[in-house]
C-alpha positions in Angstrom: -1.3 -69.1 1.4 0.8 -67.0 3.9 -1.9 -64.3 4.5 -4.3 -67.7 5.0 -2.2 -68.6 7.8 -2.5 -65.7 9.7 -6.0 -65.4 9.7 -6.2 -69.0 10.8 -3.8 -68.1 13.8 -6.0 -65.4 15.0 -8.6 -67.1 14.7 -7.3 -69.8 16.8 -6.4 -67.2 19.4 -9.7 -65.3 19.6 -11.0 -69.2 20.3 -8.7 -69.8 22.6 -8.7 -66.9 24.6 -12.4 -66.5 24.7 -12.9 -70.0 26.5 -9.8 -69.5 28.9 -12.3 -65.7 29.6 -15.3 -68.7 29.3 -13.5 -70.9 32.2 -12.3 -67.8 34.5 -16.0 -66.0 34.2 -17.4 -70.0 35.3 -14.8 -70.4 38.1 -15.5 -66.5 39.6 -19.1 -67.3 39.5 -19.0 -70.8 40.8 -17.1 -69.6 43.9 -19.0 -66.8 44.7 -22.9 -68.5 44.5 -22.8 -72.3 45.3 -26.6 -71.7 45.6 -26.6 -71.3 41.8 -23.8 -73.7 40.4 -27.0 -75.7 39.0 -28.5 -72.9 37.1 -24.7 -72.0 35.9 -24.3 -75.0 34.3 -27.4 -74.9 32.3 -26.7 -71.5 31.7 -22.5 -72.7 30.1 -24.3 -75.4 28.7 -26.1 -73.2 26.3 -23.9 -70.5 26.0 -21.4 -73.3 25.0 -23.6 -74.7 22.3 -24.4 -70.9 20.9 -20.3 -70.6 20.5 -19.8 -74.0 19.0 -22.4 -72.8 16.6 -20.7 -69.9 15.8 -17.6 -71.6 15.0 -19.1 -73.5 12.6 -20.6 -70.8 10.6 
């Protein structure tokens, strides 16, 4: 039960701290190229659908 737990935490905190990466890597780019905020979006999109996949496995 205990040794559950923890892997659940880190877990959690791999998730967590890969989308806040996720978010900064999205706001960097988004400031930088305006130009390409359209193709970005498409591009989180997928890369967001890829990780929710992952999860899930």
């Amino acid at each position: 039960m205990n040794k559950r737990k923890i892997i659940n935490i880190s877990l959690w905190s791999i998730v967590i701290i890969s989308i806040l990466l996720f978010v900064v890597i999205i706001i960097v780019e988004h400031s930088f190229s305006r130009n390409a905020a359209s193709g970005l979006e498409i591009e989180s999109q997928v890369a967001y659908k890829s990780f929710m996949n992952k999860i899930k496995m």
